[in-house]
N, CA, C and O atoms as a DFTB+ gen file, in Angstrom:
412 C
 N C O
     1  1      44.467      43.654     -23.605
     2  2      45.179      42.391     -23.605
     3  2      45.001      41.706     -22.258
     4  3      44.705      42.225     -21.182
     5  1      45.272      40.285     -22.577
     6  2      45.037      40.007     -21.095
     7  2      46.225      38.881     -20.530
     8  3      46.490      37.883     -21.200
     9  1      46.655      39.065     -19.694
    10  2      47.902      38.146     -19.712
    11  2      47.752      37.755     -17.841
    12  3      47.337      38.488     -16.944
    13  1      48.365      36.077     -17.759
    14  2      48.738      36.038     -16.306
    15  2      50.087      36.275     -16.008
    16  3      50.912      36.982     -16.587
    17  1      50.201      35.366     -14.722
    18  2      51.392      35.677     -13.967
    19  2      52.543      35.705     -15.116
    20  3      53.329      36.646     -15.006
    21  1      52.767      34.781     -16.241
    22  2      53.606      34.197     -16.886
    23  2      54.060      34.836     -17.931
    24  3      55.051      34.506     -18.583
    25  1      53.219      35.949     -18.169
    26  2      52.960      36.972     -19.066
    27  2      52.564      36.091     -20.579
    28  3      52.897      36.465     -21.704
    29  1      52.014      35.225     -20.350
    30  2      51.100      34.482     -21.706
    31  2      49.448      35.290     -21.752
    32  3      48.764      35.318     -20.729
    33  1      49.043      35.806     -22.843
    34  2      48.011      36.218     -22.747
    35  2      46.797      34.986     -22.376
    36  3      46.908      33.820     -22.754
    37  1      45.572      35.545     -21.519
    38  2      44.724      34.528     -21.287
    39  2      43.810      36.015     -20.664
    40  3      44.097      36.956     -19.924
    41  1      42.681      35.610     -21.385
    42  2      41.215      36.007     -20.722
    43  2      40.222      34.821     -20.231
    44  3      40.454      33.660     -20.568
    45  1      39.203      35.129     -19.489
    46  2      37.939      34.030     -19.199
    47  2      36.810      35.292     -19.286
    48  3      36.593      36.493     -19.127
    49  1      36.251      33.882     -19.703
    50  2      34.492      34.133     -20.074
    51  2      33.798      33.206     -18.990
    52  3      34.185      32.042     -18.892
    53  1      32.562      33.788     -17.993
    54  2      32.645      32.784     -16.822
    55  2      31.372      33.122     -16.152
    56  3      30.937      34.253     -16.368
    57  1      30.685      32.322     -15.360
    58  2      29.275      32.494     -15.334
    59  2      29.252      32.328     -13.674
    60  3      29.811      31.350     -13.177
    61  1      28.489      33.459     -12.712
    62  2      27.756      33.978     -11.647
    63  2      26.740      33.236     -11.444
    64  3      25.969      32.907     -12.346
    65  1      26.613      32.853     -10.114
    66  2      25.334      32.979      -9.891
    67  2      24.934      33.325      -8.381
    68  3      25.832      33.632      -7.598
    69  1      23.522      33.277      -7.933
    70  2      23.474      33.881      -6.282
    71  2      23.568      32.265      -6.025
    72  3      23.754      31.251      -6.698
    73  1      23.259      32.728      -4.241
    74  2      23.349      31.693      -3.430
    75  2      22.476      30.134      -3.666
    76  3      22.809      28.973      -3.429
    77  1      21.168      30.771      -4.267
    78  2      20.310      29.885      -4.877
    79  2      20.245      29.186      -5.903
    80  3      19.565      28.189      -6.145
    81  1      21.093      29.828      -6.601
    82  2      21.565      29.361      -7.918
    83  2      20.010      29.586      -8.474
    84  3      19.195      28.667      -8.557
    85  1      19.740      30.977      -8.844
    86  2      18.466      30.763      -9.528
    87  2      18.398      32.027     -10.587
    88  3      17.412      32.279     -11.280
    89  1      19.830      32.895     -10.578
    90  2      20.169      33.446     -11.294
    91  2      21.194      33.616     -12.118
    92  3      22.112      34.141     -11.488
    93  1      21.527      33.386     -13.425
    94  2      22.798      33.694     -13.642
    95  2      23.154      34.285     -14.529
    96  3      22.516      34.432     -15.572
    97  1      24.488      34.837     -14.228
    98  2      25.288      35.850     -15.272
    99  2      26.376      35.296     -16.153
   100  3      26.811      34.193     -15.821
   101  1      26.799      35.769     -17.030
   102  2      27.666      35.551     -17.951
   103  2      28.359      37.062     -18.424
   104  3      27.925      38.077     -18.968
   105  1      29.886      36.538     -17.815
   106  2      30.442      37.906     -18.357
   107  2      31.714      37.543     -18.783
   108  3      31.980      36.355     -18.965
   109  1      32.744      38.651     -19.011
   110  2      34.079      38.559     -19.897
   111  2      34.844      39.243     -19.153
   112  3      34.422      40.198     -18.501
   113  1      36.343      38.772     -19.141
   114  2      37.219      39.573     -17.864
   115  2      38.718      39.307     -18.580
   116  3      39.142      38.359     -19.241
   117  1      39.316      40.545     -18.161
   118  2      41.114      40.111     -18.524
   119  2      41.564      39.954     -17.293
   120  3      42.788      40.081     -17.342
   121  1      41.135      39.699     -15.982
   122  2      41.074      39.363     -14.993
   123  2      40.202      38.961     -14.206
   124  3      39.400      39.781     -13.759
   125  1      40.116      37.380     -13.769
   126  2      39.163      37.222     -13.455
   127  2      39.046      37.141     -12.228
   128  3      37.995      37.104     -11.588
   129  1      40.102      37.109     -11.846
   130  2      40.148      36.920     -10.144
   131  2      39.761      38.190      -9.404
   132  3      39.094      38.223      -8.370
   133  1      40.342      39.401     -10.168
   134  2      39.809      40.794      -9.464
   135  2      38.334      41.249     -10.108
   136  3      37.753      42.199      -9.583
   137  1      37.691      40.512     -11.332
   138  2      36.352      40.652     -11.655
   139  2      35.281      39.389     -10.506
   140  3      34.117      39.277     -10.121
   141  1      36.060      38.965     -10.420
   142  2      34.989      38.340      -9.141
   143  2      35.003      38.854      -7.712
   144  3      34.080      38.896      -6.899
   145  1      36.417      39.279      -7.585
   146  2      36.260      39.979      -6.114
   147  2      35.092      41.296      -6.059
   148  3      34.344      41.664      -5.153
   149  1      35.281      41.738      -7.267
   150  2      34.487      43.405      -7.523
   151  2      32.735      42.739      -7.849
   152  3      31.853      43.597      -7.886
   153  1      32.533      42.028      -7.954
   154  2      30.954      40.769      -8.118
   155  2      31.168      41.033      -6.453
   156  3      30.622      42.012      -5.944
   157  1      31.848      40.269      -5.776
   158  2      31.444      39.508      -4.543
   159  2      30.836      40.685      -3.861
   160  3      29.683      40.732      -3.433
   161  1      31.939      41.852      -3.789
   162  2      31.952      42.983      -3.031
   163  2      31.359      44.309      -3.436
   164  3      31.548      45.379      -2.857
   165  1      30.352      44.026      -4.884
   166  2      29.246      45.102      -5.054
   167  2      29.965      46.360      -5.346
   168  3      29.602      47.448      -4.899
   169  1      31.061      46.174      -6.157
   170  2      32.104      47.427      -6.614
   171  2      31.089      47.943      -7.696
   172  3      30.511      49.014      -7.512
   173  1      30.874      47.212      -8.793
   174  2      29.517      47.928      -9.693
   175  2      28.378      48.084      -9.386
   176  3      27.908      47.477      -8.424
   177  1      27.842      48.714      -9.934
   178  2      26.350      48.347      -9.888
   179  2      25.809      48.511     -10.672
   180  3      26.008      49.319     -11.579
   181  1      24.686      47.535     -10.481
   182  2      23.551      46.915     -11.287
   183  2      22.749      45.758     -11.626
   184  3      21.674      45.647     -11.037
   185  1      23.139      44.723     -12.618
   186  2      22.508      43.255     -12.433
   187  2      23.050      42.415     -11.040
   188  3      22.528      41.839     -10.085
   189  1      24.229      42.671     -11.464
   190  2      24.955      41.706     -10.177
   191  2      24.391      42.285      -8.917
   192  3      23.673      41.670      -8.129
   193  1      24.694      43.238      -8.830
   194  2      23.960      43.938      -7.009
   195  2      22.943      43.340      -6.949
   196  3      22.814      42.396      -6.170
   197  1      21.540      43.929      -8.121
   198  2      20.582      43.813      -7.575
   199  2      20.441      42.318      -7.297
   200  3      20.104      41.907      -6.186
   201  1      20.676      41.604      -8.213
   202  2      20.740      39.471      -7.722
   203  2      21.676      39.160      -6.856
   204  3      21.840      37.948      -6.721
   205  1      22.448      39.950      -6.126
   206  2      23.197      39.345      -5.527
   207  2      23.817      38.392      -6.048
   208  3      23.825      37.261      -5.560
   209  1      24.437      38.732      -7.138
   210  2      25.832      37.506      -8.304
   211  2      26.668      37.652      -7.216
   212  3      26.735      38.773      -6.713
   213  1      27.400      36.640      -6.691
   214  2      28.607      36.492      -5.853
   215  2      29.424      35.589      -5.565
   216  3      30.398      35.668      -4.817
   217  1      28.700      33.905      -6.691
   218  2      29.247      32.987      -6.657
   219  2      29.568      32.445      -8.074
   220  3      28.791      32.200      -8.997
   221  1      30.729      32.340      -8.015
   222  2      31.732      31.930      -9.457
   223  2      31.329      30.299      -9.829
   224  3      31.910      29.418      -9.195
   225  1      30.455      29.974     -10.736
   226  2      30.472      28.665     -10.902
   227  2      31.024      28.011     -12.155
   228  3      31.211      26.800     -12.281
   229  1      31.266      28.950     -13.076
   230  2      31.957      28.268     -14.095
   231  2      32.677      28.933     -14.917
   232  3      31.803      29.647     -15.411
   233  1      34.383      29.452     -15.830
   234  2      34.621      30.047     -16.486
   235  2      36.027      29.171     -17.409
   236  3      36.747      28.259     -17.002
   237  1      36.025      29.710     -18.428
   238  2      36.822      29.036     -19.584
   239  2      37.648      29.935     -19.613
   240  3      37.315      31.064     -19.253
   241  1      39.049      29.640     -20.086
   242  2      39.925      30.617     -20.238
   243  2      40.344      30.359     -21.977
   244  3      40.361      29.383     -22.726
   245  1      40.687      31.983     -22.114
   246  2      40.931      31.639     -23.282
   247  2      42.085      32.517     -24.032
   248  3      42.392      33.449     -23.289
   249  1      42.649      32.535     -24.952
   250  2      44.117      33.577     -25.527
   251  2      43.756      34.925     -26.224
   252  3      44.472      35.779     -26.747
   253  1      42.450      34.835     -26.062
   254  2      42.279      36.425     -26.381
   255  2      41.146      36.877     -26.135
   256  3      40.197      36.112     -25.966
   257  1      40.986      38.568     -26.046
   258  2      39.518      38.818     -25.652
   259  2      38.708      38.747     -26.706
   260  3      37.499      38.825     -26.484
   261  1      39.272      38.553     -28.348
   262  2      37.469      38.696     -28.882
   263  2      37.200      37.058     -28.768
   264  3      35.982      36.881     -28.798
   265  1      37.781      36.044     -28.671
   266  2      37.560      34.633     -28.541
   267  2      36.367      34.482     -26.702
   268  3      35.349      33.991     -26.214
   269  1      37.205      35.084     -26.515
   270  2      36.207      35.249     -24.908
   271  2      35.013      36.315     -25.002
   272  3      34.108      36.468     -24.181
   273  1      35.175      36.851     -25.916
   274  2      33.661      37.907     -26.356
   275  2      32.761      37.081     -26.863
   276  3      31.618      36.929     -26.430
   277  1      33.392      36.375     -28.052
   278  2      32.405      35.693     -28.946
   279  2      31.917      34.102     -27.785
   280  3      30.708      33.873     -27.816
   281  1      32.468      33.462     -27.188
   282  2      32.039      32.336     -25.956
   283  2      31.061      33.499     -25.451
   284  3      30.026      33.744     -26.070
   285  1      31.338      34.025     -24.592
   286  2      30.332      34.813     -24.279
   287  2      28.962      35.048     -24.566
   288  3      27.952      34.801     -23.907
   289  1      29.181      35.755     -26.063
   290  2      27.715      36.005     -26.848
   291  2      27.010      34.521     -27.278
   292  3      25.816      34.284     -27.465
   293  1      27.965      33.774     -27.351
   294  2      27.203      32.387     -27.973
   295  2      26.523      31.567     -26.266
   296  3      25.502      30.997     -25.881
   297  1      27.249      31.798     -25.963
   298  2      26.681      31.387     -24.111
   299  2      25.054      32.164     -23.922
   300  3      23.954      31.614     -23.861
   301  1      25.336      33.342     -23.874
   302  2      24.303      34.447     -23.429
   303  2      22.789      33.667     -24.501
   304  3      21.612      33.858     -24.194
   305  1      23.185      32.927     -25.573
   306  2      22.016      33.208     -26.354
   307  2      22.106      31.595     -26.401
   308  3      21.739      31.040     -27.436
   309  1      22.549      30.875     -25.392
   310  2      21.907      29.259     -25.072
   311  2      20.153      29.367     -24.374
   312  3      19.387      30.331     -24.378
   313  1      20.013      28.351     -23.973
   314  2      18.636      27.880     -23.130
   315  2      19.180      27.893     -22.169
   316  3      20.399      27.726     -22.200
   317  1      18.310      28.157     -20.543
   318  2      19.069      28.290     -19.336
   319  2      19.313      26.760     -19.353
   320  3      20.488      26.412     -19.244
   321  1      18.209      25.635     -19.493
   322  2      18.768      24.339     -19.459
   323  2      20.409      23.955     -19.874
   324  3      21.130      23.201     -19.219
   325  1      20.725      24.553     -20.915
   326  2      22.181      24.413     -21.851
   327  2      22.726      24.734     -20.524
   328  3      22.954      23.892     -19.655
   329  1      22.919      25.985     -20.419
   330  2      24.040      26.582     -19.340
   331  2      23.663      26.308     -18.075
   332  3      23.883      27.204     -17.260
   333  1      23.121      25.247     -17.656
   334  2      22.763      24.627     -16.348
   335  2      23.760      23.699     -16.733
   336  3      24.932      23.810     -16.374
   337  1      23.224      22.554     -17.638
   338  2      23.962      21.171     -18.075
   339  2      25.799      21.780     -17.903
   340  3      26.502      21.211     -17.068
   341  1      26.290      22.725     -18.609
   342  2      27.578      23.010     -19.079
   343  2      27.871      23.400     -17.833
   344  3      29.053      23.100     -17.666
   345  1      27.349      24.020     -16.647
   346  2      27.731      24.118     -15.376
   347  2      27.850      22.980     -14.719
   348  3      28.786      22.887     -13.924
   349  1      26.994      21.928     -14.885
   350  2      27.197      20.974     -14.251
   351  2      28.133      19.501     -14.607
   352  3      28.145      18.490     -13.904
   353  1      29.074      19.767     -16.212
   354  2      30.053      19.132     -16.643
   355  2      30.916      19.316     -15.705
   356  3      31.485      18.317     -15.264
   357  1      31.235      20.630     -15.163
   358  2      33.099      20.855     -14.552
   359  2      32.314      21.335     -13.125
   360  3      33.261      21.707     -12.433
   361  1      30.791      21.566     -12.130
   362  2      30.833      21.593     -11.206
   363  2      29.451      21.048     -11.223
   364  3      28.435      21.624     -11.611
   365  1      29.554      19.996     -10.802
   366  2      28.276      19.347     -10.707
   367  2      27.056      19.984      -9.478
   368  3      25.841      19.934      -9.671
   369  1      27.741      20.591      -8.169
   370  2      27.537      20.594      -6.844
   371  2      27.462      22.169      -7.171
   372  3      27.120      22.557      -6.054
   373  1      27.531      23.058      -7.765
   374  2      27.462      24.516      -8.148
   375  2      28.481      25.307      -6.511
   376  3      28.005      26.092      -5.691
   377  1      29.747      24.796      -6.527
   378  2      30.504      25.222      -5.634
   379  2      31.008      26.142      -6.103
   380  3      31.302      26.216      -7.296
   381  1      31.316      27.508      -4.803
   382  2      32.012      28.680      -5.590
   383  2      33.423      28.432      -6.287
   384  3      34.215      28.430      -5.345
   385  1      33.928      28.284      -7.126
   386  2      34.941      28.202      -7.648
   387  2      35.952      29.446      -7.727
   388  3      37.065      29.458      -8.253
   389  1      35.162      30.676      -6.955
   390  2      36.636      31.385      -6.772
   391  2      37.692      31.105      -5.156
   392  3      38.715      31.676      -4.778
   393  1      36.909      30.032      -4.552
   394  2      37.466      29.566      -3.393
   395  2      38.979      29.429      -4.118
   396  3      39.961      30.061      -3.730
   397  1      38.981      28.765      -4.909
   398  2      40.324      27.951      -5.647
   399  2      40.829      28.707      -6.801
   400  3      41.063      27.971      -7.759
   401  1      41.016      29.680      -6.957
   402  2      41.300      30.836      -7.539
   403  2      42.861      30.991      -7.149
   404  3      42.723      31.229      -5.949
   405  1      43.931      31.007      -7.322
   406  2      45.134      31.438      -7.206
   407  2      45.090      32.550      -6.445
   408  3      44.165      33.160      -6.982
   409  1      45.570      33.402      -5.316
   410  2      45.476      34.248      -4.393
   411  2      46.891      34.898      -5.210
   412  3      47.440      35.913      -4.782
């Protein structure tokens, strides 16, 4: 389940990329604020390490995890053009957006 401060359930589905913006990820979180800290800071490993994923550029929130599974899978299987454009609706400038993340 995934719930915030308010105890309303909410997950995000939300897309990585490096400094260059020349890679990106798409993943699913019942937290997204501590799934990006664990990106920034190389807590897993694997895709993200090896690209250096560490910048949050775009994620949707949503009331449950298979709704944020299925965004997900339908994301993953766009054109990178698509998920360039849809990054650049809500951040045109590909700014990290976990700057503004609720602490």
């Amino acid at each position: 389940m995934c719930y915030n401060q308010n105890m309303k359930k909410t997950c995000a589905v939300y897309i990585m990329t490096n400094y260059k913006n020349t890679t990106l990820y798409i993943g699913v979180t019942s937290n997204l604020q501590r799934r990006v800290w664990e990106h920034k800071n190389k807590v897993v490993k694997g895709f993200t390490e090896k690209y250096n994923i560490n910048k949050l550029v775009y994620y949707e929130i949503t009331d449950s995890i298979e709704s944020a599974i299925i965004r997900e899978k339908q994301l993953k299987n766009w054109h990178r053009d698509w998920k360039i454009n849809l990054i650049k609706e809500i951040n045109p400038e590909f700014k990290d957006l976990s700057l503004d993340l609720e602490q």
